[in-house]
Structure formats: C-alpha cells, structure tokens
C-alpha positions as CSV (number, residue, x, y, z in Angstrom):
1,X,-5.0,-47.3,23.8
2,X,-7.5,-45.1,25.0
3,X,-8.5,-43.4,28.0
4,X,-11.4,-46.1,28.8
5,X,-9.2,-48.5,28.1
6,X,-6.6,-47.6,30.6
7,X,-9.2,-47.3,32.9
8,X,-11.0,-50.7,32.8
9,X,-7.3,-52.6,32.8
10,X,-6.4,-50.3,36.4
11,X,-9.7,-51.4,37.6
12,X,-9.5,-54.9,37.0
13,X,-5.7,-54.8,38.2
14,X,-6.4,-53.1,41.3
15,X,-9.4,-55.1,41.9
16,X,-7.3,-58.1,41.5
17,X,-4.5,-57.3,43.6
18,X,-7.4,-55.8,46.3
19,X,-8.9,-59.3,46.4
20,X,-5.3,-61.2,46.7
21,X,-4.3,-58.9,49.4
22,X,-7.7,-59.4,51.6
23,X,-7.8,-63.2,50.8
24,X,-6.7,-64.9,54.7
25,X,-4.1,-66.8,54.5
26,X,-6.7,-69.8,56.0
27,X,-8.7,-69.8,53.4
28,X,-10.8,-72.5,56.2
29,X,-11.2,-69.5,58.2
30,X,-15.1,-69.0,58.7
31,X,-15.1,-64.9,57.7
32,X,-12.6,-65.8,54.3
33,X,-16.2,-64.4,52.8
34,X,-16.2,-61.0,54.6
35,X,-12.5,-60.1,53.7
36,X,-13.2,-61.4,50.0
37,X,-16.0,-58.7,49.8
38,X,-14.4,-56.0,51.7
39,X,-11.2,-56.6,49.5
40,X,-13.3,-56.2,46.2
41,X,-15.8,-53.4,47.2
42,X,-12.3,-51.6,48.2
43,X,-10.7,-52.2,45.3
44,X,-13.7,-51.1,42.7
45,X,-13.6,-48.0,45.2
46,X,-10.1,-47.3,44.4
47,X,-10.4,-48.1,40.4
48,X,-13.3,-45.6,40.2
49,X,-11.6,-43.3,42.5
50,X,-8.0,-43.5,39.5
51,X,-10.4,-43.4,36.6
52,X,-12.4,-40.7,38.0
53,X,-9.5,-38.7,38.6
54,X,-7.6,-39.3,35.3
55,X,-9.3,-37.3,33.4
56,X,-8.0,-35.5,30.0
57,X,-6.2,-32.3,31.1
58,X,-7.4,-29.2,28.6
59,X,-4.8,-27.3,27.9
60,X,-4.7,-23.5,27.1
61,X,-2.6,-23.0,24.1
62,X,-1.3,-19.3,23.2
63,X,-0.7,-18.7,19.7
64,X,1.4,-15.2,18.8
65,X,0.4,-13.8,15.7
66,X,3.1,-12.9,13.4
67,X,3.9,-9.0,13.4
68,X,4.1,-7.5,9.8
69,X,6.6,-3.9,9.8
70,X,5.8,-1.6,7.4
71,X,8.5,0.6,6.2
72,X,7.5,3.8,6.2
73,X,8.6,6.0,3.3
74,X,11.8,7.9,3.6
75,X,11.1,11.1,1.7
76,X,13.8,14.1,1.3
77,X,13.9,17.4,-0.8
78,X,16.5,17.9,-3.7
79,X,17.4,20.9,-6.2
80,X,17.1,19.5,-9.9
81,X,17.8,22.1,-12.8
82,X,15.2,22.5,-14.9
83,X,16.0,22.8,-18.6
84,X,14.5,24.3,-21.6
85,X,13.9,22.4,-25.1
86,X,17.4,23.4,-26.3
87,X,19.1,21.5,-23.2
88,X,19.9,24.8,-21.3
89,X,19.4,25.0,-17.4
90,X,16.8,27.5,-17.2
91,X,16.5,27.7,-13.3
92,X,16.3,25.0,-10.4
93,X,13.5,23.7,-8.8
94,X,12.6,21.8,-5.8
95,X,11.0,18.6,-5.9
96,X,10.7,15.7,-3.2
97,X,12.4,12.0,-3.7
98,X,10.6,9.3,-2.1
99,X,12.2,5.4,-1.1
C-alpha cells in the first residue's frame, strides 16, 4: 500500500470518527447541523494535517569504500659467488633480492 493510500484511508477514518464524536446525542436538537459541520471541517483538518506531516523521510546513506593494501616490496642485499665457465668461484658479488 502506498503512501497516498494510507493517507486517504486516515482521512476518511478520522473524518468518520470526527463526525461520530460531534454528532449530539439529540440528534432533535435544533444546532445537530452546526456540530455535524464543525465535526467534519475538524476532522478533514486533522487528516490533512497526518498526511501532510507523513511525508517520506530521505535518508543519508554512507557507503565506505573498500581499502586495497599494497605490499610494498621487501628488498635485501646478498653475496652470491660468481663463477667462471669451468664451475670455479671466481669472486663474489653483490646483488639485491626482491619479494
């Protein structure tokens, strides 16, 4: 059901229970007509009023964007040998190993 909906139904509710309530209980009473009127003009009033101030609420919604770490590369020096073409270690030599 939607919003209009929901209105028009509390309108017409509240406008009937409005009119029942004002209604004399001598309905030979010579101002039953005033009441009657008063009872519906206060009742539309108050329908309005509730639909009026039952509007849709907008609501603010915060999204956090996911957060992506990056390793970083770990890096560190080491001594290899260095060999010639007949398998001999010839000297060493520095070089850096990365992750």
């Amino acid at each position: 059901m939607n919003a209009f909906k929901k209105s028009v139904i509390a309108l017409a509710t509240i406008a009937t229970l409005a009119t029942a309530a004002a209604v004399p209980a001598q309905a030979g009473s010579k101002h039953w007509k005033r009441g009657l009127a008063a009872g519906v003009g206060v009742g539309v009033g108050l329908g309005i009023a509730g639909a009026l101030l039952h509007q849709p609420r907008h609501r603010t919604v915060y999204v956090q964007q996911p957060r992506y770490y990056v390793r970083q590369p770990v890096c560190h020096y080491q001594i290899e040998p260095l060999f010639d073409r007949y398998g001999n270690i010839v000297a060493h030599q520095r070089v850096q190993v990365c992750n």
